[in-house]
RODO-2510 file (C-alpha; in nm, 4 decimals, decimal comma):
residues 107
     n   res          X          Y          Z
     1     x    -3,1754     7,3164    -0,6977
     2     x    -3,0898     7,4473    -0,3245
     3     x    -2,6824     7,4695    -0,3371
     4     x    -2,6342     7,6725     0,0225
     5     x    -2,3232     7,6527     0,0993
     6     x    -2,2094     7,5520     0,4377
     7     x    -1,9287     7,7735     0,6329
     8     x    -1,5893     7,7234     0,5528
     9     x    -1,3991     7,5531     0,2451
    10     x    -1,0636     7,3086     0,2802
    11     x    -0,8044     7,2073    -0,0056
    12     x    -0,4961     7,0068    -0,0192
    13     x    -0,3291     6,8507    -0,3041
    14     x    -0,6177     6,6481    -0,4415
    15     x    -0,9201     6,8634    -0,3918
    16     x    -0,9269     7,2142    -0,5353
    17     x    -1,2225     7,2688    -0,2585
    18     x    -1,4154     7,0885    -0,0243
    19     x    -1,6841     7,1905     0,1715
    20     x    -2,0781     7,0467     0,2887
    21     x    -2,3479     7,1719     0,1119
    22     x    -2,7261     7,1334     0,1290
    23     x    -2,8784     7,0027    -0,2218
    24     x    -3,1931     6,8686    -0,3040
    25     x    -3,2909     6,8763     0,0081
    26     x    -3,0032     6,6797     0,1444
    27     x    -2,6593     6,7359     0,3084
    28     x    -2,3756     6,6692     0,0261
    29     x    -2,0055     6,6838     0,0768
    30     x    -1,8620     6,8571    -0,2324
    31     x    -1,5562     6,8043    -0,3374
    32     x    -1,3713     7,0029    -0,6317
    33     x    -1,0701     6,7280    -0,7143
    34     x    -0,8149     6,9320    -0,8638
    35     x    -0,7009     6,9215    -1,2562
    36     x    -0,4247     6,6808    -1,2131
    37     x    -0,6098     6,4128    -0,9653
    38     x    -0,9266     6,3866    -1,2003
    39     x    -0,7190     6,3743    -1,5181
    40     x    -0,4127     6,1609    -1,4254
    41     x    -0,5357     5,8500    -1,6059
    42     x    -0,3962     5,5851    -1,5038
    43     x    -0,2539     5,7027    -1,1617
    44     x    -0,6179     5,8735    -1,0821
    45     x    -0,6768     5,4974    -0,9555
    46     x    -0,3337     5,4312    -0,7508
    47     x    -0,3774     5,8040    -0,5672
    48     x    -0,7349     5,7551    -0,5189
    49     x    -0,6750     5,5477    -0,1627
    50     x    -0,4337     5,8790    -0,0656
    51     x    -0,6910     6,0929    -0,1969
    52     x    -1,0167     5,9810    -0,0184
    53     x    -0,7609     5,9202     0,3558
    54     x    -0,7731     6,3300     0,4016
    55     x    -1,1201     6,3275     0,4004
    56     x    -1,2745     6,1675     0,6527
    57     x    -1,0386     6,3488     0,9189
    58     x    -1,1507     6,6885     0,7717
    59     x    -1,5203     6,5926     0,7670
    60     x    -1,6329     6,2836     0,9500
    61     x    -1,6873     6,4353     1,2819
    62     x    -1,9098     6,6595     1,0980
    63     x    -2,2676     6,6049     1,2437
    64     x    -2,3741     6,5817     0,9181
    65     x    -2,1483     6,2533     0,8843
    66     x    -2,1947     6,1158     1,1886
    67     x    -2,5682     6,1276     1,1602
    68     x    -2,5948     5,7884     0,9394
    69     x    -2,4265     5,4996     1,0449
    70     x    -2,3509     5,3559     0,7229
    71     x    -2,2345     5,7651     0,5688
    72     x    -1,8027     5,6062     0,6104
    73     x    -1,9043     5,2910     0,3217
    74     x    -2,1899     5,4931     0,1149
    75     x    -1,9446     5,7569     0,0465
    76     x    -1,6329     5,6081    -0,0170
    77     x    -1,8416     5,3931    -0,2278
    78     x    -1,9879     5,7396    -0,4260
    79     x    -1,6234     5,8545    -0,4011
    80     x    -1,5105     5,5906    -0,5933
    81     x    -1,7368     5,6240    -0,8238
    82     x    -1,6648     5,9057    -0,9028
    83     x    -1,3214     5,8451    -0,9803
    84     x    -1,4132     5,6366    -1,2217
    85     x    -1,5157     5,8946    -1,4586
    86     x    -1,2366     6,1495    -1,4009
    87     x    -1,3167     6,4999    -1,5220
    88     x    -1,6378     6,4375    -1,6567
    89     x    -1,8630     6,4485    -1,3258
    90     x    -1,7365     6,7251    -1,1011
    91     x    -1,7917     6,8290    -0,8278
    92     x    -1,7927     6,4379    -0,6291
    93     x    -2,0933     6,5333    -0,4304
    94     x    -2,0716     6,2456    -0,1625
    95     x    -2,4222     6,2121     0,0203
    96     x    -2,3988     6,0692     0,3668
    97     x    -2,7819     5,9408     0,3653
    98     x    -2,7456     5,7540     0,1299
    99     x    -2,8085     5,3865     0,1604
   100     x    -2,7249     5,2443    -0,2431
   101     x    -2,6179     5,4174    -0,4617
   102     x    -2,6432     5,4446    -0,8824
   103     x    -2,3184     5,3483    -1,0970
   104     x    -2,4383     5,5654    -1,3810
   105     x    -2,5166     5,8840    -1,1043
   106     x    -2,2416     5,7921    -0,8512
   107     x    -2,5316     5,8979    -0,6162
***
């Protein structure tokens, strides 16, 4: 599995880390949510709106972003999915190409 990183990193109160990297063959935006935000069942669901509005200033003008027009919806949509399961699948690796996406993979 290719896991090159991509220059630079970002965190805030939500994500431990956050950064694009190239996996599979694809660009992925990886996000590390920290301890509290993917354990605090049931507020994980009430901050996950505050969570997901610092990312797309940090990373949508990102030409890896802005090459697919529908990269906004698929990856709040993996995002969310994420969410859903907390702890257990970390990193959120949110994949701009995508075009549907798997509620068992979030991808």
């Amino acid at each position: 599995m290719d896991t090159t990183a991509a220059r630079g990193s970002w965190s805030n109160q939500w994500f431990a880390k956050g950064g694009w990297i190239a996996r599979n063959g694809m660009w992925s935006l990886s996000l590390q949510p920290t301890w509290w935000a993917a354990t605090a069942t049931p507020t994980r669901y009430y901050y996950a709106e505050s969570a997901w509005a610092t990312v797309p200033p940090q990373f949508s003008s990102s030409r890896h972003w802005t090459a697919y027009p529908t990269a906004s919806k698929m990856m709040k949509e993996q995002f969310d999915c994420h969410v859903r399961y907390g702890n257990l699948k970390t990193p959120y690796n949110l994949e701009p190409s995508r075009t549907s996406i798997s509620q068992i993979t979030c991808n």
